[in-house]
C-alpha positions in Angstrom: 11.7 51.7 -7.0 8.5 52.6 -9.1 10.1 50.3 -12.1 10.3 47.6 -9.7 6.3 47.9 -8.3 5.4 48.0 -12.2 7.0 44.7 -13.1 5.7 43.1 -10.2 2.7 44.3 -10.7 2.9 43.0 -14.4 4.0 39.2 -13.6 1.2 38.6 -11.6 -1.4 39.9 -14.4 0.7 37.3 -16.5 0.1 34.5 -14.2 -3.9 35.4 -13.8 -4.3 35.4 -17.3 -2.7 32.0 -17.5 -5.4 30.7 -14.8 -7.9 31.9 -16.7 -7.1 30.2 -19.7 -7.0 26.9 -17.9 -10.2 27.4 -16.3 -11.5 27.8 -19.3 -10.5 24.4 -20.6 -11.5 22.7 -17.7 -15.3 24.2 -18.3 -15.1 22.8 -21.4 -14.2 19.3 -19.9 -16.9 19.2 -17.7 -19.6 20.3 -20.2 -18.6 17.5 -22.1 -18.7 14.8 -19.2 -22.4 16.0 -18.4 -23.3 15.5 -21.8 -21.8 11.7 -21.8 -23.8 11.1 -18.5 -27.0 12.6 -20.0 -26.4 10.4 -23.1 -26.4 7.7 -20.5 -29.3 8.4 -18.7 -31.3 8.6 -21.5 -31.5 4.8 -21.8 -32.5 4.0 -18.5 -36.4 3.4 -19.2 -34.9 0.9 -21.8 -33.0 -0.9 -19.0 -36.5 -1.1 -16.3 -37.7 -2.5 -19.4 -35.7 -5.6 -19.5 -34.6 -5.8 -15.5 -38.7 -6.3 -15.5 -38.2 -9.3 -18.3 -35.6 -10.8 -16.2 -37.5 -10.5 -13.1 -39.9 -12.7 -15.1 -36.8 -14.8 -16.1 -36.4 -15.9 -12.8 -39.7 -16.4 -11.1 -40.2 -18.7 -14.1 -36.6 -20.4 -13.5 -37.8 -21.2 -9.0 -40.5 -22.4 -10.4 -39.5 -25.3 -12.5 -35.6 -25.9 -10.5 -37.3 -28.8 -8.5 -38.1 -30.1 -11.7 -34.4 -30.0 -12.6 -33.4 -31.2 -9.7 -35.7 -34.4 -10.3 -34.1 -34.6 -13.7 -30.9 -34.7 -12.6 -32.1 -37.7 -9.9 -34.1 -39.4 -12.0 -32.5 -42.6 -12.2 -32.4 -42.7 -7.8 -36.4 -41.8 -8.5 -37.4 -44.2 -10.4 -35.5 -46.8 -9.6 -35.9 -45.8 -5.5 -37.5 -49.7 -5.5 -35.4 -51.8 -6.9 -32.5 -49.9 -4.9 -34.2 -50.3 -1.9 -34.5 -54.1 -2.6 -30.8 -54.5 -3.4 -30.1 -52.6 -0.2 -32.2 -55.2 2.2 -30.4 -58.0 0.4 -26.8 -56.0 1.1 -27.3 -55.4 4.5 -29.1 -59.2 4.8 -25.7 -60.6 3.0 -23.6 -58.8 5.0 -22.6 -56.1 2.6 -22.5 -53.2 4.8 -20.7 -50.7 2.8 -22.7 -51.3 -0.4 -26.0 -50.8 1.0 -24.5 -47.5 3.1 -23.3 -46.2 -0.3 -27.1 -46.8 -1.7 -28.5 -45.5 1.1 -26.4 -42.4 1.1 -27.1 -41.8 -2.5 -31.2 -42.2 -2.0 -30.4 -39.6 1.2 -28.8 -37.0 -1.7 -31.4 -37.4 -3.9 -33.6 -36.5 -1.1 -32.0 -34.0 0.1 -31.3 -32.3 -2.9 -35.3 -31.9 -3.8 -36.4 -31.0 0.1 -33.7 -28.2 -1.0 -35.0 -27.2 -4.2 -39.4 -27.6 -2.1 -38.2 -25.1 0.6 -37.8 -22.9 -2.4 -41.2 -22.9 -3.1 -43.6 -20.1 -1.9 -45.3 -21.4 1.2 -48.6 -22.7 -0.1 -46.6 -25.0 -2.4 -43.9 -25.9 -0.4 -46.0 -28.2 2.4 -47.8 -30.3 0.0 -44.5 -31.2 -1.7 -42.5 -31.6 1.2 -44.8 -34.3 2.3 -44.7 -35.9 -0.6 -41.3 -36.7 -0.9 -41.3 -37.1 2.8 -43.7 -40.1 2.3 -42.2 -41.5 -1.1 -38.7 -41.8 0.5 -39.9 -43.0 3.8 -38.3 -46.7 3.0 -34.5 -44.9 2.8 -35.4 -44.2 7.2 -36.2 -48.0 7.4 -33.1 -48.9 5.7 -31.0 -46.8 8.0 -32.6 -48.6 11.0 -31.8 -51.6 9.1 -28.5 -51.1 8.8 -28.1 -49.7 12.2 -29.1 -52.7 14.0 -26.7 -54.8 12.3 -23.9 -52.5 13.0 -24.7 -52.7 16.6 -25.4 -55.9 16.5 -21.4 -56.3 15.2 -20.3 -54.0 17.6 -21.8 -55.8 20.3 -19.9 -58.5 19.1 -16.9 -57.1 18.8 -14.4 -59.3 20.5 -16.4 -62.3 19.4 -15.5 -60.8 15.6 -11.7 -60.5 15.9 -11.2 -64.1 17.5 -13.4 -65.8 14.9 -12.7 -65.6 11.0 -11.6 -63.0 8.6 -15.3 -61.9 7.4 -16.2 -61.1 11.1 -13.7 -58.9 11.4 -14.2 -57.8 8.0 -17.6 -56.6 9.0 -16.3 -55.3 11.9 -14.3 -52.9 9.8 -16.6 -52.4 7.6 -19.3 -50.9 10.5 -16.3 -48.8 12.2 -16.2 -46.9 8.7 -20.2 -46.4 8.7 -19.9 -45.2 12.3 -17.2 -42.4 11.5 -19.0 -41.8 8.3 -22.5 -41.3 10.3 -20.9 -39.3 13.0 -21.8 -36.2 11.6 -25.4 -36.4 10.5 -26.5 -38.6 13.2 -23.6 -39.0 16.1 -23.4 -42.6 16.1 -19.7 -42.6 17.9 -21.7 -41.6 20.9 -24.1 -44.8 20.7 -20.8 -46.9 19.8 -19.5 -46.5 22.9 -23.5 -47.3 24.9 -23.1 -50.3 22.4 -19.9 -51.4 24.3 -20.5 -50.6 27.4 -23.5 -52.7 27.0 -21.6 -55.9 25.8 -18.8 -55.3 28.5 -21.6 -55.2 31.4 -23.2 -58.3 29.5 -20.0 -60.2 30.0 -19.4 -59.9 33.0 -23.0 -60.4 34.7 -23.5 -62.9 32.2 -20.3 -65.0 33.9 -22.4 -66.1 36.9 -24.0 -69.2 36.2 -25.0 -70.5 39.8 -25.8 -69.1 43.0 -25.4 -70.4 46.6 -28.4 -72.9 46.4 -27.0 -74.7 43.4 -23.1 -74.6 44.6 -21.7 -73.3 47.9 -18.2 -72.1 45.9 -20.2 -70.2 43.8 -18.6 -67.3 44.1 -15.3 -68.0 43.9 -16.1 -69.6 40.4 -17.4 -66.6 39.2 -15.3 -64.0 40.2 -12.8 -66.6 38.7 -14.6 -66.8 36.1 -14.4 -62.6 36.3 -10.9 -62.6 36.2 -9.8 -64.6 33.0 -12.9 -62.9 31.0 -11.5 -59.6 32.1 -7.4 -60.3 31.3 -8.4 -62.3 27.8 -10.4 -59.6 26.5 -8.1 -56.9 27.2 -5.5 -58.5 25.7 -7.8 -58.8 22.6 -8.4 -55.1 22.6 -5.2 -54.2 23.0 -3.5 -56.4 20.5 -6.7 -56.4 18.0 -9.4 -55.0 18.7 -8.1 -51.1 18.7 -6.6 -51.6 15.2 -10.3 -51.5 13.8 -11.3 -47.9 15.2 -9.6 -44.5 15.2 -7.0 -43.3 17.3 -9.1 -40.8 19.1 -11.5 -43.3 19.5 -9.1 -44.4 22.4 -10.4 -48.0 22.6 -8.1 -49.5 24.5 -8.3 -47.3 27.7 -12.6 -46.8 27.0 -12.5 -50.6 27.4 -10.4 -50.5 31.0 -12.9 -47.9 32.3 -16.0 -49.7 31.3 -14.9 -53.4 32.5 -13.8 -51.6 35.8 -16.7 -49.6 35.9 -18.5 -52.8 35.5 -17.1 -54.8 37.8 -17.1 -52.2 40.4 -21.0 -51.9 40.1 -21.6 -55.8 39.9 -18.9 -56.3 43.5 -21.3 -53.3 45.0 -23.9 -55.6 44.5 -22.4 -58.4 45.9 -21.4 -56.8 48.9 -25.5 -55.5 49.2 -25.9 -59.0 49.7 -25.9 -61.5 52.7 -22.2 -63.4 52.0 -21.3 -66.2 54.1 -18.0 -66.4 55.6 -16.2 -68.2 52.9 -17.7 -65.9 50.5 -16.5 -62.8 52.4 -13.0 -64.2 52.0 -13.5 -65.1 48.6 -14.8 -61.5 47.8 -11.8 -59.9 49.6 -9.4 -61.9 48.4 -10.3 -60.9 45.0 -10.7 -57.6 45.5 -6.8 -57.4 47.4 -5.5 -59.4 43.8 -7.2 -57.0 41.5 -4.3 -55.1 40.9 -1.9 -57.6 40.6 -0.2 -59.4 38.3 -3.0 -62.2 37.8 -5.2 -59.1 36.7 -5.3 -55.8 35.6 -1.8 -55.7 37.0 -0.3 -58.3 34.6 2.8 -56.6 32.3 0.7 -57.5 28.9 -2.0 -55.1 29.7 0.4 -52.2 30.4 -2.4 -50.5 33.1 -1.4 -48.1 35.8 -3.8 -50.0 38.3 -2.9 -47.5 41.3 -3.9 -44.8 39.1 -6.8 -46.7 38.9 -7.9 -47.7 42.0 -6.8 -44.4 44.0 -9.2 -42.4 41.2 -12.0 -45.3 41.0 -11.5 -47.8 43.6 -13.3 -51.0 43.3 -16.0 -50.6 46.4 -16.2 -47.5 48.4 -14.0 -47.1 51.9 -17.3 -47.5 53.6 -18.6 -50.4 52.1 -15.1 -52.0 52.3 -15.0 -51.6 56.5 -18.5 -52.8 56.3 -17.2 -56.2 55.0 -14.4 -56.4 57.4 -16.5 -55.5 60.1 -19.1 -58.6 59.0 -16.0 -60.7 58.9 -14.5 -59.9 62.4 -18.1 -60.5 63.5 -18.8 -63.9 62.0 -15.1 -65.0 63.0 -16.0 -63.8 66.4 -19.3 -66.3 66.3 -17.7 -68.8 65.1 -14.9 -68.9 67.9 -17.6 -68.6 70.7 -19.9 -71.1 68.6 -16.7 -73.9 68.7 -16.2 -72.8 72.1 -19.6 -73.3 73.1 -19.2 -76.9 71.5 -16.0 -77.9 73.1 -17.7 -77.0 76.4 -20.8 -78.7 75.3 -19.0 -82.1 75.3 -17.9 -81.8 78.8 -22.0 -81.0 79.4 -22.9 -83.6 77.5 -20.8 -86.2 79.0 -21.9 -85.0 82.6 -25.9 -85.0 81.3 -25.0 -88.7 80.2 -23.6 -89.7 83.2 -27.1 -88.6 84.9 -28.9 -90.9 82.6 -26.7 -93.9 82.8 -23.3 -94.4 83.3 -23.7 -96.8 80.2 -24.0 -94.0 77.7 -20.9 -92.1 79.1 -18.3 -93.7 76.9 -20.4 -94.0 74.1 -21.1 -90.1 74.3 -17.3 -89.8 74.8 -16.5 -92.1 71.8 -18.9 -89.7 69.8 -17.2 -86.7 70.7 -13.4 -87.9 70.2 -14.2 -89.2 66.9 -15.9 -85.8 65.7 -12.8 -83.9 67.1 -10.3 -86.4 65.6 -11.8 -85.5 61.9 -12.0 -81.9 62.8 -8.2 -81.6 63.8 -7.3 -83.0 60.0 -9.1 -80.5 58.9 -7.6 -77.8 61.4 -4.1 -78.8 60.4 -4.6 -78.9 56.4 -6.2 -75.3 57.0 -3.0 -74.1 58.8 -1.0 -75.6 56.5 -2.7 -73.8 53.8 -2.8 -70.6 55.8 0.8 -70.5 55.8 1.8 -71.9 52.6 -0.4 -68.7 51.1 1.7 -66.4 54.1 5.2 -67.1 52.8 4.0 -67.0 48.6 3.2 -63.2 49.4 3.9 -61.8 53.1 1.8 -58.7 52.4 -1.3 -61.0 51.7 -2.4 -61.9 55.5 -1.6 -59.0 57.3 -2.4 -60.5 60.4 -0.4 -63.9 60.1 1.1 -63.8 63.5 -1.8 -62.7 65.3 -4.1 -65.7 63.4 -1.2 -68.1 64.2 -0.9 -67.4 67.7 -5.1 -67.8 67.7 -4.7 -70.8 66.6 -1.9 -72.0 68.8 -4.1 -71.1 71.6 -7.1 -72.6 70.5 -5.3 -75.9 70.5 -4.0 -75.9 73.7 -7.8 -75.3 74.8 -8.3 -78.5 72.6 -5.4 -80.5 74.5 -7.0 -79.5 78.0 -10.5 -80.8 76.6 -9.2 -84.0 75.2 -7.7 -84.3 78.7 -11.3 -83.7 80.2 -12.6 -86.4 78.5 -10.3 -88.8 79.2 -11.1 -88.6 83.0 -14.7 -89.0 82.7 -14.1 -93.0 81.2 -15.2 -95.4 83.5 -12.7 -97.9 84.6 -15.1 -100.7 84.6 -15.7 -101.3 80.9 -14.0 -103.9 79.3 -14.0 -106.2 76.1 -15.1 -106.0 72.6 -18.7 -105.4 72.7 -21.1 -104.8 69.8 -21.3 -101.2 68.4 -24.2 -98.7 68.7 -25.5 -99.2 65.4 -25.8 -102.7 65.9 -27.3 -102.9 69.3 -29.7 -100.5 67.9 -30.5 -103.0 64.9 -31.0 -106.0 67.5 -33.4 -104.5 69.5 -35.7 -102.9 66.3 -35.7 -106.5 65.1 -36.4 -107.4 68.2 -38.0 -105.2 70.8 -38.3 -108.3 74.0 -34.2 -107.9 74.1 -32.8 -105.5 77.2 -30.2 -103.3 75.7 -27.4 -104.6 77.8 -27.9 -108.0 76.5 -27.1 -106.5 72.9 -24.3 -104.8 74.3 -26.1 -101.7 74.6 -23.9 -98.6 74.6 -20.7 -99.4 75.8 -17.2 -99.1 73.8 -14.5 -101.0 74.4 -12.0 -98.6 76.9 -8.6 -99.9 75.7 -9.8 -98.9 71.9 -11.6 -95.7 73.4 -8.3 -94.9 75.0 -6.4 -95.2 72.3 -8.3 -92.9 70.0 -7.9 -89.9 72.8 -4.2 -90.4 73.1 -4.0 -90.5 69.0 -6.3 -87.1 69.3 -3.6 -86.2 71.7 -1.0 -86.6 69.0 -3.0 -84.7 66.6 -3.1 -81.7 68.5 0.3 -81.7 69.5 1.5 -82.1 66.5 -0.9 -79.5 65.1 0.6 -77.3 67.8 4.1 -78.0 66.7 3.8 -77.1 63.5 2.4 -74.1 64.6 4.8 -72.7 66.7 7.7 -73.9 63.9 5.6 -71.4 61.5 5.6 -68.2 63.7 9.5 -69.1 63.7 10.2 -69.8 60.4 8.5 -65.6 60.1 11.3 -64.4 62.4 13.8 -66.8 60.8 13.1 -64.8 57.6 13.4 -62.0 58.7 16.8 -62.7 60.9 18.5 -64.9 58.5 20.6 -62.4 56.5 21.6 -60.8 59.9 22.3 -64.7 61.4 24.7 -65.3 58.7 26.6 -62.3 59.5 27.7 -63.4 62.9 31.5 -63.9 63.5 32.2 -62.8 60.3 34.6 -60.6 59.5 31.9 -57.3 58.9 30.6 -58.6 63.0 34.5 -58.5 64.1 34.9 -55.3 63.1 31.8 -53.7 64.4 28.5 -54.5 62.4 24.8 -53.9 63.6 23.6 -57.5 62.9 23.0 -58.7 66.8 21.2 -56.4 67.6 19.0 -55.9 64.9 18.3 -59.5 65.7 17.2 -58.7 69.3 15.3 -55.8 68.1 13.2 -58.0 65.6 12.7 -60.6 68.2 11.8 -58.0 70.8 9.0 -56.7 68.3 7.9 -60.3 67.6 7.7 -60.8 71.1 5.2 -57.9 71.7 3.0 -60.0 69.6 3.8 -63.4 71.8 2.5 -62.1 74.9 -0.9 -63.5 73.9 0.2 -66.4 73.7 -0.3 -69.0 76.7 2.9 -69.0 78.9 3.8 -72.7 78.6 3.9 -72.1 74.4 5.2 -68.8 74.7 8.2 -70.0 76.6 8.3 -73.6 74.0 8.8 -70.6 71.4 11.2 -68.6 73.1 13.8 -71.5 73.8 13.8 -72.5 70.3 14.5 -68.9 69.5 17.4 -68.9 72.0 18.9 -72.1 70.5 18.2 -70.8 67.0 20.5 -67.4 68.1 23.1 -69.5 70.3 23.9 -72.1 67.9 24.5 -69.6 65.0 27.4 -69.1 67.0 28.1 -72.8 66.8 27.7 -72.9 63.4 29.7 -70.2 62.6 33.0 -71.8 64.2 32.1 -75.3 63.5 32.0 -73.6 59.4 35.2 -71.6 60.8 33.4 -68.6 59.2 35.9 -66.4 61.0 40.0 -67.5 61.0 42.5 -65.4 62.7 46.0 -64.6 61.5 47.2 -62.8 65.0 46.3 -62.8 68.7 44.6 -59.3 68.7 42.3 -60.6 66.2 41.6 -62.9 68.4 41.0 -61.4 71.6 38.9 -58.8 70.1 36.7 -61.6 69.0 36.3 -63.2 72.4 35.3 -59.5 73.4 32.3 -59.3 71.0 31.3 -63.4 72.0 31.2 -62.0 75.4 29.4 -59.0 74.7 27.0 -60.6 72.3 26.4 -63.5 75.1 25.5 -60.9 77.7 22.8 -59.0 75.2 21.4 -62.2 74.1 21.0 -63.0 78.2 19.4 -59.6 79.3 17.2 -59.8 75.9 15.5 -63.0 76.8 15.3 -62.9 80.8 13.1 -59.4 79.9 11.0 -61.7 78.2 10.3 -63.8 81.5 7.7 -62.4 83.6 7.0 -65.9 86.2 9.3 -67.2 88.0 7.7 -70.8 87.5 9.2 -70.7 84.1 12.4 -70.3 83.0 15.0 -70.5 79.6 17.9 -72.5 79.7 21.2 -70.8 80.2 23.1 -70.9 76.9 25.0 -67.9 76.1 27.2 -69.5 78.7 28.2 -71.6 76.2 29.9 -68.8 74.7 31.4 -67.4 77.3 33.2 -70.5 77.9 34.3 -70.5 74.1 35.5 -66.9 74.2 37.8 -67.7 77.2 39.5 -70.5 74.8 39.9 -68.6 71.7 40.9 -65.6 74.3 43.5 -67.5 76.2 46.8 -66.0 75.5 48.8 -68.7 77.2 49.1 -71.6 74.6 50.6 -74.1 77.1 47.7 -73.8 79.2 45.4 -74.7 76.8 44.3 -78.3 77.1 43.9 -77.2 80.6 41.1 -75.0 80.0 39.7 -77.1 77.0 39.4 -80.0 79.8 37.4 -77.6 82.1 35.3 -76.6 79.1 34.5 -80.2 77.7 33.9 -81.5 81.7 31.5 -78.7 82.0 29.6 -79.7 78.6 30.6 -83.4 79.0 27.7 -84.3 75.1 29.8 -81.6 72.7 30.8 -83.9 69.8 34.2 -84.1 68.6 33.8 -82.1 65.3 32.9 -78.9 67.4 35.2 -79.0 69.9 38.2 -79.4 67.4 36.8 -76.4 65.3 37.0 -73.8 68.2 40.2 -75.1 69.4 41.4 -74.6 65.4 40.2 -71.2 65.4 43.0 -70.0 67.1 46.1 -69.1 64.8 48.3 -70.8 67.1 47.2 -74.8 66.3 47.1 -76.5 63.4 44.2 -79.1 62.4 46.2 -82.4 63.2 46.8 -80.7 66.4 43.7 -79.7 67.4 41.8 -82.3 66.1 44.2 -84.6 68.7 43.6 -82.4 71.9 39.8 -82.5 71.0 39.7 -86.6 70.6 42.0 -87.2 73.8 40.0 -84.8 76.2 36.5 -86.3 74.8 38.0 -89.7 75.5 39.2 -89.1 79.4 35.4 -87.7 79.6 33.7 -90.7 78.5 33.2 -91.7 81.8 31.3 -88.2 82.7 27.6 -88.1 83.0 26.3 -87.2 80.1 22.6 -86.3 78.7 21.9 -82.7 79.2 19.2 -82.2 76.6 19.5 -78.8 76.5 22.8 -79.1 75.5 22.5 -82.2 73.5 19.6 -80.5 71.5 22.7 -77.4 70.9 25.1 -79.3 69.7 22.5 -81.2 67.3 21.8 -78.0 65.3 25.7 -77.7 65.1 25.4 -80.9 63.5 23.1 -79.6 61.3 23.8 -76.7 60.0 26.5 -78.1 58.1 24.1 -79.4 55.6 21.2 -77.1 56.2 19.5 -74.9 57.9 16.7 -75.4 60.6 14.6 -75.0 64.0 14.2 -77.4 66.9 10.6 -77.1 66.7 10.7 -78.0 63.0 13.0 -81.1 63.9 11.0 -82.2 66.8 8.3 -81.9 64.2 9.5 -84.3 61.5 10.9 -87.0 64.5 7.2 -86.6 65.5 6.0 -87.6 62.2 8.3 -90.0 61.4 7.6 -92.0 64.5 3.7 -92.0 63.5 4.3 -93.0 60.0 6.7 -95.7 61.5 4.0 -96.8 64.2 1.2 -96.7 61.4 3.4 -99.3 58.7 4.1 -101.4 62.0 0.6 -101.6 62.7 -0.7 -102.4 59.4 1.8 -105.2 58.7 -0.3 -108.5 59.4 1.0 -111.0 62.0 2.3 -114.3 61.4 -0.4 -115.8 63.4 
């Protein structure tokens, strides 16, 4: 145990004496290091000493480095004269890029020794800024210089890219100054004031004329509007974008600005008094902006109802302000030609006060007045709905302006009528005219008027030019009525040409769609006077009726077996009955009233329906007494329709029962009128009115060649 304390005791003497020796090493390390680093020190007073030299060094060095920096721009100093010459004559030539790269090269120079003066202590630095301040001051003219004519080729733009290759060559040129300069002086921004500029300058530079000079003179400029608009577009998106950056986005900058533009110059416009045509012209405009003809065209690729529903053209306001003017001006010029029309009547009564002498004179006046007004009425109808049927959704109010007008000559036909009861019966002859008399008595005042004829009109003449007035406005009238038809016809034709087909035997929609549509269309008739109203209806009932007609006499619809049959005489009958409980809703007076002809097809559906073969000609000789002016064509196609007769067959049984009815009174125009549009719907389609409408007009042309064929006396 004691042996074991002893050489523990022992080992660690041994490791303490082992420390120590490496302690004592390590002294000796360090003693050495701090006599390295006092070695060292030692020659700091010898480095002050040349840090202080240095010092020197450099002060000396900022003094003279604007003198290096003029050595190394010495050539751009010297020669700053000549080189401002050759850039003038550059940017005079057209050389935009040569006298940019001079001009850049004159601003480094610059640049360089302002850097090298704000070096400079203070007192220095002042007096030499403003020296090189003032011996570089031509380099800031230059720039202006070269501005302008960078504007100036920006301004011209699409002007550059239609014309030769140097215009667009500058206009290249100038797009790479501008991207160049965007840094140190943002010209991209004043690129696009520059074209904004020229886009406002084209388009309130297109106006030329105003109201005083030429009464159209709107509608030539917002013409005039339109095609500057489309062209240039279509120059800035085929061309014109090529010659700027893509972020630049050209094409849609230039959309914005020439709408913008517009918008702005049509606010104006609307500010403005406009006239009535104007109004229409404005509006008009305005509803084809977006179409096809404009911003809307394919080539230009814009989303104009993105357009318009984020920057429409004139505000909602100001747009119910211009419908509002228009409604009001229409509504004073209906009780302005009212007031006129009833003015004749006046003025004829005020005549006939002074002296029954100027009566048909005052009359003559008036019919001659109205008979160049109704040409002018028609062609504007006639335009009205040649304009309706290119576009339906362009006159929103067709029907409503048609029946107006409809009426309106009707109140013309009673006026006409007026007149012609206040000519005297006593005035005969040829007499001299008013002009005349009124010539004889200046040359020679002792002359009474009635010995110069004074002013009477010869009656027969005076007659004749009302009952051709009367023609005018029937005619007018006509026409009118065959337009609000031909609207239903289009929208009822598809249906029409359904009926006993095979889809309408087994159970289609198509009649009564039709009655639905005329129903609606009927809602609008209501305003119209009764008499017309009901002239409208009928041809809508023979327009229904005879598609029936038509149908057989086509034999649009064959059967192979009696239950085909019958089930078609079902749906005739029940198609009859609908299409006679639709139109006698539509009759409110008993003093008028529409011809019966869905019995018509109730007589047919009893032949086609008629089981009993042998009994046939029977019933077919009830039907053709009954409806004595059905042609034989007609009657052989119903009788052919059933599966039981051939054509030979029936073609006999119609001939033989139309020949033991010759003797029959005949001449039902209601029925005559029926089986006409049978006749015709062979080789076309169309409406009584439209036919009574063309008779009409070939009887006047007809009368007119009669009349201006000289006699052989």
């Amino acid at each position: 145990m004691l042996k074991t304390g002893v050489q523990s005791q022992l080992e660690w003497i041994r490791i303490t004496i082992s420390h120590l020796h490496t302690a004592s090493d390590d002294i000796k390390e360090i003693e050495e290091s701090i006599q390295e680093a006092f070695d060292q020190l030692k020659t700091i007073p010898q480095l002050k000493t040349k840090m202080s030299k240095l010092n020197e060094a450099t002060i000396r060095s900022l003094t003279h480095s604007p003198y290096a920096a003029a050595l190394e721009n010495l050539l751009h100093i010297f020669n700053i004269t000549a080189t401002v010459e050759k850039t003038q004559e550059f940017i005079v030539e057209g050389n935009l890029l040569h006298a940019h790269r001079n001009i850049m090269e004159l601003e480094r120079a610059r640049d360089d020794l302002m850097f090298e003066v704000y070096k400079l202590p203070f007192e220095r630095r002042e007096y030499d800024k403003n020296l090189l301040k003032n011996y570089f001051i031509e380099v800031e003219r230059l720039v202006l210089d070269l501005g302008k004519q960078v504007w100036y080729i920006c301004l011209r733009a699409l002007d550059a890219v239609r014309e030769n290759d140097d215009g667009a060559q500058q206009l290249a040129s100038a797009s790479r100054i501008i991207e160049r300069e965007e840094r140190p002086r943002r010209w991209k921004a004043q690129l696009f004031e520059v074209l904004l500029n020229s886009v406002r300058r084209r388009v309130e530079g297109n106006q030329f004329e105003d109201r005083t000079i030429n009464k159209q003179w709107l509608a030539r400029y917002l013409e005039v509007c339109r095609r500057t608009v489309v062209e240039d577009l279509k120059i800035v998106k085929r061309s014109l974008a090529a010659y700027f950056p893509p972020e630049y986005k050209i094409y849609d900058r230039y959309i914005q600005m020439y709408h913008d533009s517009i918008s702005q110059r049509l606010r104006e416009i609307a500010a403005e008094f406009l006239e009535k045509n104007e109004l229409v012209q404005l509006l008009s405009w305005i509803q084809a902006y977006g179409g096809e003809s404009m911003l809307g065209s394919p080539i230009l690729g814009i989303s104009t109802a993105a357009l318009l529903n984020d920057n429409p053209l004139l505000p909602h306001s100001t747009t119910i302000q211009l419908y509002v003017r228009f409604i009001e001006i229409n509504k004073r010029d209906i009780r302005e030609w009212l007031d006129k029309a009833l003015m004749q009547e006046k003025d004829v009564t005020l005549a006939k006060e002074i002296s029954l002498e100027l009566t048909p004179r005052v009359i003559e006046v008036a019919i001659d007045e109205f008979l160049e007004f109704s040409s002018c009425y028609k062609d504007a109808a006639m335009a009205f709905k040649v304009k309706h049927f290119e576009d339906r959704s362009y006159f929103m109010k067709y029907t409503a302006t048609m029946i107006a007008i409809a009426n309106n000559l009707d109140i013309c036909v009673q006026s006409t009528d007026k007149l012609e009861k206040h000519i005297p019966l006593t005035i005969e002859g040829d007499v001299a005219d008013f002009s005349h008399s009124l010539l004889s008595l200046s040359l020679n005042p002792d002359l009474s008027l009635s010995s110069v004829g004074g002013f009477s009109v010869n009656r027969q003449k005076l007659i004749k030019k009302i009952d051709q007035l009367k023609k005018k406005w029937h005619y007018c009238m006509q026409f009118v009525i065959s337009s609000l038809l031909d609207e239903v016809y289009e929208d009822i034709s598809k249906h029409l040409e359904k009926l006993m087909s095979k889809e309408w035997l087994i159970g289609s929609y198509d009649l009564e769609t039709i009655c639905i549509t005329i129903a609606d269309y009927h809602n609008d008739y209501r305003h119209l006077r009764p008499h017309i109203r009901i002239a409208l209806l009928k041809d809508l009932l023979y327009k229904v009726v005879g598609e029936f007609l038509i149908a057989i006499d086509n034999r649009r619809l064959t059967f192979s077996k009696y239950e085909e049959r019958h089930l078609a005489a079902e749906r005739i009958r029940q198609d009859a009955r609908r299409i006679s409980q639709l139109f006698e809703s539509f009759i409110d007076n008993s003093k008028y009233q529409l011809p019966n002809l869905p019995a018509i097809l109730l007589a047919i559906a009893d032949i086609i329906d008629l089981r009993d073969k042998s009994i046939l000609p029977l019933e077919a000789s009830s039907f053709v007494r009954k409806y004595s002016d059905i042609h034989v064509e007609l009657l052989t196609s119903i009788l052919q329709s059933r599966e039981d007769l051939g054509k030979a067959e029936s073609k006999w049984i119609a001939e033989e029962l139309i020949n033991r009815a010759r003797f029959r009174p005949r001449g039902d125009q209601e029925m005559l009128k029926l089986f006409q549009m049978c006749k015709l719907g062979k080789t076309g389609r169309t409406l009584p009115a439209l036919v009574e409408l063309f008779k009409n007009m070939f009887q006047t042309l007809v009368l007119s060649a009669t009349k201006s064929i000289p006699s052989s006396n």
